[in-house]
N, C-alpha and C positions, 0 to 999 in steps of 0.2 A: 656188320656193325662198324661205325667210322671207328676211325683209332688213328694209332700210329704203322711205322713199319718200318725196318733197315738191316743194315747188313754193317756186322762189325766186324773189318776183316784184322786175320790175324799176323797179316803182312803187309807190304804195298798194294795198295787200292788198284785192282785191275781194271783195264780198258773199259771191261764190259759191266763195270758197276754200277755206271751212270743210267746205261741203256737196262739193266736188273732193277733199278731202284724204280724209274718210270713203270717198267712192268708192275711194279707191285702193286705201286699208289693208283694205276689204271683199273687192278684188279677188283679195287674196293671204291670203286666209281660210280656206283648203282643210281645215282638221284641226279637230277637238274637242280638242285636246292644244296648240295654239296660244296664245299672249297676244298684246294687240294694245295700244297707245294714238296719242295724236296730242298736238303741243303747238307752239302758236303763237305769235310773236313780233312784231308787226307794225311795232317800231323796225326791224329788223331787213328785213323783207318777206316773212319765214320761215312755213312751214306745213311740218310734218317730221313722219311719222309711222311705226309701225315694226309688224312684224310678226316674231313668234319661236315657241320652242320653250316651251314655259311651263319653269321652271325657277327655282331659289334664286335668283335676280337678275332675272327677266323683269319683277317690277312697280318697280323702282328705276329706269326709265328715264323723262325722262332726269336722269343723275348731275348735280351740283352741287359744286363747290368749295366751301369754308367762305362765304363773302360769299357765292356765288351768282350770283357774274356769270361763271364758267364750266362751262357745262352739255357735256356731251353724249350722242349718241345714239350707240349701239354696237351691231351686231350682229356675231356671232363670238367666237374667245377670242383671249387675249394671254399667250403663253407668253414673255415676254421674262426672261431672264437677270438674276439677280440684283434683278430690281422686285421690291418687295414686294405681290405677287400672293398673296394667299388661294386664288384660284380662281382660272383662266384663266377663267372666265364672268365676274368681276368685271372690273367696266371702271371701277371708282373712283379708282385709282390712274394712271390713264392719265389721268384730269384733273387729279393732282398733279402726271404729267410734262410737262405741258402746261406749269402754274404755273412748273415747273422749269427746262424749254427749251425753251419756245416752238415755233415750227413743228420744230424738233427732234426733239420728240418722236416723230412717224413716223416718222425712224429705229427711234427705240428698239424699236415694238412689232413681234411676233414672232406671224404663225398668221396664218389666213387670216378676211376680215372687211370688212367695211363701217362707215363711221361718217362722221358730223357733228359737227362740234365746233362750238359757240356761243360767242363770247365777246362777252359785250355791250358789256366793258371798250374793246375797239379797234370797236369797232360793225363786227365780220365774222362771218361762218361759213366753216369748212372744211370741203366735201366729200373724202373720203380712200374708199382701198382698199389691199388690199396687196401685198407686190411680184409676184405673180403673176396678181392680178388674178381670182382664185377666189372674189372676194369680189364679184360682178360688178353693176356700175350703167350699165344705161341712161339715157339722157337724150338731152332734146330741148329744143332752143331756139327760141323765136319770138320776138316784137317784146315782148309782156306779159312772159317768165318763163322761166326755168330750169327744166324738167321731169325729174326724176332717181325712178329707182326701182330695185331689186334684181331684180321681174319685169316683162317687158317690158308686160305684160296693164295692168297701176298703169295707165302711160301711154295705151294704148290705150282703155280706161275713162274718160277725162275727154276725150280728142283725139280724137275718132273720125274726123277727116282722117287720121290714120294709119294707117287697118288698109286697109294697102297692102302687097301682097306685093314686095319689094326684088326684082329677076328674078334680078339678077347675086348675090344671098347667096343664091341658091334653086340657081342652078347652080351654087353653088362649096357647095351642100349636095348634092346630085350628084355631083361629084365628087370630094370630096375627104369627106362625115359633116360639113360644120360651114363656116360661113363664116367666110372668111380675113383678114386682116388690119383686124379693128377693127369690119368691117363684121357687120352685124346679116341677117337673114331679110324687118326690118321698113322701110319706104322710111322715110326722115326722121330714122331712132331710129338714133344711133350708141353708143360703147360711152364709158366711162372709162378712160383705157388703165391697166394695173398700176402700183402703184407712184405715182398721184400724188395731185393734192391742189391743188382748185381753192378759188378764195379766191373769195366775194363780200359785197362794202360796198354797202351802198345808192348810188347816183346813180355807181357807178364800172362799167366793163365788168369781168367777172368774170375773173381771173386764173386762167390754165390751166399747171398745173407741176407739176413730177414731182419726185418725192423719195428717187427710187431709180430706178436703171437697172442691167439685167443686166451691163452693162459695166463696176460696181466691183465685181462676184464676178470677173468675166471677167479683169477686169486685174492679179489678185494674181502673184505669182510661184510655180511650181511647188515643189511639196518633194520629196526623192528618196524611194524608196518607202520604206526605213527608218522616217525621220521621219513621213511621212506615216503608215504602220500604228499608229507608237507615239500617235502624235495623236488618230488615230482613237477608239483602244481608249480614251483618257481623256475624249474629246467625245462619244460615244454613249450612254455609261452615263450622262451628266450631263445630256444631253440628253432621254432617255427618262425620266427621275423626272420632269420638267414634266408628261409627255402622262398621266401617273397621280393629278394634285392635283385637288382639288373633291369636292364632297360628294355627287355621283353615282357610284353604281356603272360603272368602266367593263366593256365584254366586250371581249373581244379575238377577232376575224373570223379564226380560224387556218385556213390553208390549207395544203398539203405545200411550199409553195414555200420559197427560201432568206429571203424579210424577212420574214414573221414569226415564221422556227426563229431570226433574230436577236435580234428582242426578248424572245423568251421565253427566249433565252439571258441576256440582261442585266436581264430585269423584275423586279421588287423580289419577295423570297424571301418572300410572305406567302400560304401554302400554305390553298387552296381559297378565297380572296378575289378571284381575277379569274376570271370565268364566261368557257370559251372555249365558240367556236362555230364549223360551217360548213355552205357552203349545198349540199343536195345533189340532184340530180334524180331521179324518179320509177323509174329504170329499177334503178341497184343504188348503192350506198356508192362514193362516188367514190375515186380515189387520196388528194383532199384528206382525204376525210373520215377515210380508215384508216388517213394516216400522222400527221393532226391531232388524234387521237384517241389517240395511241401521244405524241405531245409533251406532250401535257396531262397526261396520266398521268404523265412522267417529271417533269415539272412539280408535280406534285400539285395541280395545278389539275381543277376538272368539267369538262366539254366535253357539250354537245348538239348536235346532226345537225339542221339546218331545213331539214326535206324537203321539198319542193315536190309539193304533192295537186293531185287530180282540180280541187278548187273552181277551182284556176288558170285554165282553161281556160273555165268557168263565167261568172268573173270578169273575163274578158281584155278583150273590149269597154270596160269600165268602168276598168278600168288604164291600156289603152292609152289613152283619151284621158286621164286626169290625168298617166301620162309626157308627154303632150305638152302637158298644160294647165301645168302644173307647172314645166317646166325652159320653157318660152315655148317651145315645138318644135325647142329644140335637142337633145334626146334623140329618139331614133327609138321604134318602139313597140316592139321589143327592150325598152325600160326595163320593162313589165310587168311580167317579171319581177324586177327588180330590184327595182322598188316592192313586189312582194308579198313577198319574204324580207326586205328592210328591215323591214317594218311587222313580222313576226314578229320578227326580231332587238332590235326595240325593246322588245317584252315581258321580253325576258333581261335587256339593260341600257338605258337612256338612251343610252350615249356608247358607240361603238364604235370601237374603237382598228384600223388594221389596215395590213399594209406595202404599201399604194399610193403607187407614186412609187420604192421601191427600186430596183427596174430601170435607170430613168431619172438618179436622182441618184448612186446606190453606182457604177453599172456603165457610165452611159452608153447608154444603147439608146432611140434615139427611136421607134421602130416609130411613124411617122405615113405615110401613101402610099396615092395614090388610090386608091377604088372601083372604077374600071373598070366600070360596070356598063353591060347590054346598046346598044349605040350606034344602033341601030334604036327604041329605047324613044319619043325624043324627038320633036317635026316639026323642020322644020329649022330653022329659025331659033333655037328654044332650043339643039337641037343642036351648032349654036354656040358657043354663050354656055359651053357644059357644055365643050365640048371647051377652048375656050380658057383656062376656068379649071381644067384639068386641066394645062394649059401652066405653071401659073406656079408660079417657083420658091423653090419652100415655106420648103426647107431653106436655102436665100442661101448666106451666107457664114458662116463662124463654127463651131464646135464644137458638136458634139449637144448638151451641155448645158446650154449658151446657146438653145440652138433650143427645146428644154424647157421653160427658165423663163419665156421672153418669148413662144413661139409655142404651141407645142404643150400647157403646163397649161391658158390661158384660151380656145385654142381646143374643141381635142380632148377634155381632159380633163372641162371644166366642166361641160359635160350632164351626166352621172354623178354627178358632183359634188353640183350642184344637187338632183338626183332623193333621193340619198341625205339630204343634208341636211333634205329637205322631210319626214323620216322620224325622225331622229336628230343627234346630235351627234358629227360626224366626225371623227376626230384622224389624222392621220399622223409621226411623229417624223421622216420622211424630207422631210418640208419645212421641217424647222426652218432659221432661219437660219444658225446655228452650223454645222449641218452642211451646209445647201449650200453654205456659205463655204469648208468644208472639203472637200468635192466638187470644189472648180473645182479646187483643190491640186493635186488627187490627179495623180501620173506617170500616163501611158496604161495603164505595166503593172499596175496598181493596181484596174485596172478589169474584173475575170475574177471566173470563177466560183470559183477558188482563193482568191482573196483574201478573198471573202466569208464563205467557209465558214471560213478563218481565223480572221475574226473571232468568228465561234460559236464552236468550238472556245475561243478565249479566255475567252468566259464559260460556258459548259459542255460541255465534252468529249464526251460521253456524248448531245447533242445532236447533235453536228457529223458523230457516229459512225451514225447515222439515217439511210439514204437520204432524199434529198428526192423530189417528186412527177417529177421527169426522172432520179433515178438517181445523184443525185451524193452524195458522205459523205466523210469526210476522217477518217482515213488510207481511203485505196478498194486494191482487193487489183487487182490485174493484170489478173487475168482475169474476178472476178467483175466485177468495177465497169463495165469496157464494155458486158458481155455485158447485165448488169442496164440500162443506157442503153438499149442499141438493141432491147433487150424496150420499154420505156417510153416509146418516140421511134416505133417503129413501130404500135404501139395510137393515140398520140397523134394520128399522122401519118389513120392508119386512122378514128378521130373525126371530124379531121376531110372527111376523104377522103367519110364519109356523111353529114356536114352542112351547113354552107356553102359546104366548096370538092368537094364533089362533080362532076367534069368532066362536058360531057354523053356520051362513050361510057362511063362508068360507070352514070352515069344511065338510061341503056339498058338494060346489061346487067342492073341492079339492078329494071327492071321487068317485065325476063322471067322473072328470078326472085323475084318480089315477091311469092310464098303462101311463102317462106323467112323474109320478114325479116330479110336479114342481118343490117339497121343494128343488131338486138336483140346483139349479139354484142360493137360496139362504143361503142353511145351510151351514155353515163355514165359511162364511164372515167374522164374529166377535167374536162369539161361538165355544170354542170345542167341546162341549156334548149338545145331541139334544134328551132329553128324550121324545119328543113326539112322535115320530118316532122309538126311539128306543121300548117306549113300544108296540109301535104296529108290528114292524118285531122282530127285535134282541132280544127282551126280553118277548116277548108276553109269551111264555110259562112259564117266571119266575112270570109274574104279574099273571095268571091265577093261578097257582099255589096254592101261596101264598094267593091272596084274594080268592080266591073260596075254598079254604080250607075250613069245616065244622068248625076249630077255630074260624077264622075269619068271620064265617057269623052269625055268634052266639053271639059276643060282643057285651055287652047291650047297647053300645051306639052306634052301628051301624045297619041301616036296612039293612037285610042280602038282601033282593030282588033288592035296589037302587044299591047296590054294585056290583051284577052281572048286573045288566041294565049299568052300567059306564063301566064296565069292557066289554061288549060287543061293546055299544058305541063307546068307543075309539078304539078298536083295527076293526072294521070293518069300522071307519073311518068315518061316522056318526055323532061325537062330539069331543070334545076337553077336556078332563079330566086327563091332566097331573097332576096338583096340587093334585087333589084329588085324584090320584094314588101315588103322591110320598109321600102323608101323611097318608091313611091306611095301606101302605108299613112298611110306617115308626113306627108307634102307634102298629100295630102286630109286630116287629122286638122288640120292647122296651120292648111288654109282655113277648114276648119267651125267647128273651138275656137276659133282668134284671131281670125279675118279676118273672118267672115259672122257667127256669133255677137256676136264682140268685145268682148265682156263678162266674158271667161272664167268665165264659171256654169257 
């Protein structure tokens, strides 16, 4: 993922800082579409350098105050309310509100991001991110220096005592997709938590503090639902013209789902100006794509179908490791495909707008909950380690959307995140601050599927009137509207009944009848990549590969014999061991890319 990167030494800037700081900013060099620089302060003990998306603002870093004694470095945008922002990519104005309120100023900005602020005026810098923490910085401390970077690889490239596998973020990659609380994949490398903002002065120990906590969304007082809808309907529309400014084309990632029939209910009325899109897989026209294609139109908006070809599968080798070179192995190889329709979506626009995060902020639904995956896989003593971090409990205390903003976006979501961004420039209006602040408001009752479709309905009728990709429309008729549901919930269910969640007496009977093809009946419906399937024709030879490799059957926390019994399993069709194929895919991909490589090249 572009970011930033530097070394904050806690002495005189050594020799080999210069030649450290190149290494890093090389390390996260992955695109021809990239800009990159470095700049050094040695009052200071500063070496800070950055890596982006090239863009109208990519060679202006870093910005400068009039005098020139407050610079800084910025990756991300700043949709903050009422600043005088040209652009969310411009970051010029955020060192006027610096001038203006001081460390204050991290209140004010709004979107997800990374940055360094210089000021040579109090001889400090501040490391910052935002309050979700999607803006993500590793770092590592020793006796010399502060080590911070956006990809963990930066680090690993100058430290190589580091490229140590963490066991316990390996097991809680196991069982749960992503390690828990703070901790990293990598031993020694911790995280920056969301929301803060570490100070360091020469000759002083560096000050760690936070400037937001989920607990002043948490602690508002509720509205009743009245107030709350009418609120709403005034904060979304004024919220959504932000995620539209800048002198980039955005597209808008349309799906059949309810948040983005939102936005395109309240998007600004400028007919055939926003390019919509959606991704579709090989088999036929998804739900998204037939009912995305019917909003656009009512839109007067274009819409293009990014089908997913043959070359995929071609290419997959090569994907999968940049998913996991890319997001530092926090994406499984799953992300292939996301990287490959990303990089096509990048030809239609730059900046892709799209309702990731509505579920979660409008409605409430944390959908986080362990893998489960096969308990024989492991020897024992990992075994373990897996199970007990299978124990721990995730969700705590608190309200799903408290669980959301502080656990579940910099856990869960940030992989994706990352993958995406290392592509494009990602917007969501459902992490705007404005409206999470108004999320925490919301009554419980406020949080259905009624309510939402409401809101449509408010900005176009005739929208809301559209089934969505589960069957839902407002006003719904009585009879059609269930009937139409559980047509669309049982296909759905049926997806994935032959993809991931395929039990194994399905799996069975599915290979005695396997010159039928059933799964052709129902993959694509909803789904564009259907890795069970795929590992058993199109990829078989990559999974064999790979896990039968003698690397691979040798890892001490794997039984090398369980692994070729999955690996035959599944692809003779016998059982169902997608998860557990896309996770020792993934866990050898993280050894070879980061750890024995560690160079990330």
């Amino acid at each position: 993922m572009p970011g930033i990167m530097g070394i904050i030494h806690k002495g005189p800037v050594d020799r080999g800082a210069r030649a450290d700081l190149e290494k890093m900013v090389k390390s996260a060099l992955h695109e021809p579409f990239y800009a990159s620089g470095t700049f050094q302060d040695e009052s200071l003990g500063l070496s800070v350098g950055w890596v982006g998306l090239k863009g109208p603002f990519s060679d202006t870093i870093p910005l400068w105050n009039g005098t020139g004694d407050v610079g800084l470095v910025f990756h991300g945008e700043n949709f903050s309310s009422g600043a005088p922002v040209p652009a969310p990519g411009d970051a010029g104005p955020i060192v006027r509100l610096y001038d203006d309120h001081g460390d204050g100023f991290l209140k004010t900005l709004n979107g997800c991001y990374s940055g360094l602020l210089i000021d040579r005026r109090a001889k400090r810098v501040i490391l910052f991110n935002d309050r979700f923490g999607l803006g993500r910085i590793y770092v590592h401390e020793n006796d010399r220096a502060l080590y911070f970077a956006s990809e963990a690889k930066a680090l690993l490239r100058v430290l190589p005592e580091l490229r140590e596998i963490d066991l316990d973020g390996l097991a809680e990659l196991f069982a749960y997709g992503c390690p828990l609380n703070g901790r990293t994949l990598f031993a020694r490398i911790g995280l920056l938590p969301g929301g803060s903002m570490w100070i360091a002065s020469p000759g002083r120990p560096i000050e760690r503090d936070v400037y937001f906590r989920t607990e002043d969304w948490a602690g508002q007082p509720r509205l009743d639902a009245k107030s709350y809808r009418e609120r709403f309907l005034r904060t979304f529309p004024e919220v959504l013209q932000r995620y539209f400014r800048g002198p980039q084309t955005v597209g808008i990632s349309l799906t059949g789902g309810i948040d983005t029939r939102m936005i395109m209910a309240w998007a600004p009325e400028l007919p055939f100006k926003l390019p919509c899109y959606t991704f579709s897989g090989v088999h036929r026209d998804s739900a998204d794509v037939t009912i995305a294609r019917k909003v656009a139109e009512a839109c007067q908006q274009s819409h293009e179908t990014i089908r997913m070809s043959k070359d995929f599968f071609t290419d997959f080798p090569a994907l999968a490791k940049r998913s996991i070179l890319y997001s530092d192995g926090a994406m499984d190889v799953s992300g292939a495909a996301e990287l490959y329709m990303n990089r096509k979506a990048r030809e239609i626009a730059p900046v892709r707008l799209t309702g990731n995060y509505g579920d979660q902020i409008v409605r409430g639904l944390a959908g986080f909950k362990p893998l489960e995956l096969f308990p024989g896989l492991f020897e024992e003593a990992f075994s373990a380690r897996v199970s007990e971090a299978g124990r721990v409990p995730v969700l705590g205390e608190g309200d799903s959307l408290s669980f959301f903003c502080a656990k579940q976006a910099p856990w869960h979501h940030f992989p994706r995140h990352a993958l995406e961004t290392s592509q494009l420039t990602m917007r969501s209006p459902f992490l705007d601050n404005d409206l999470v602040s108004l999320a925490f408001r919301a009554p419980d009752s406020c949080r259905d599927l009624g309510t939402s479709l409401g809101f449509i309905r408010a900005g176009d009728p005739a929208l809301a009137r559209m089934p969505t990709d589960r069957g839902f429309a407002l006003p719904s008729s009585p009879l059609v509207g269930p009937a139409r549901r559980a047509v669309r919930a049982f296909f759905k269910k049926a997806e994935y009944a032959y993809d991931y969640g395929m039990p194994r007496w399905l799996a069975r009977f599915d290979q005695a009848l396997s010159a039928l093809r059933l799964e052709k009946l129902f993959l694509g419906r909803n789904k564009y990549y259907h890795f069970r399937s795929w590992y058993r024709r199109e990829l078989m030879d990559y999974v064999r590969g790979i896990i039968l490799d003698p690397r691979t059957l040798q890892r001490p926390y794997f039984k090398g014999r369980v692994l070729e019994d999955i690996v035959r399993a599944h692809i003779d069709g016998s059982d169902n061991f997608t998860q557990e194929i896309h996770w020792i895919l993934t866990s050898e991909l993280i050894q070879r890319q980061l750890i024995e490589r560690g160079q990330g090249s």
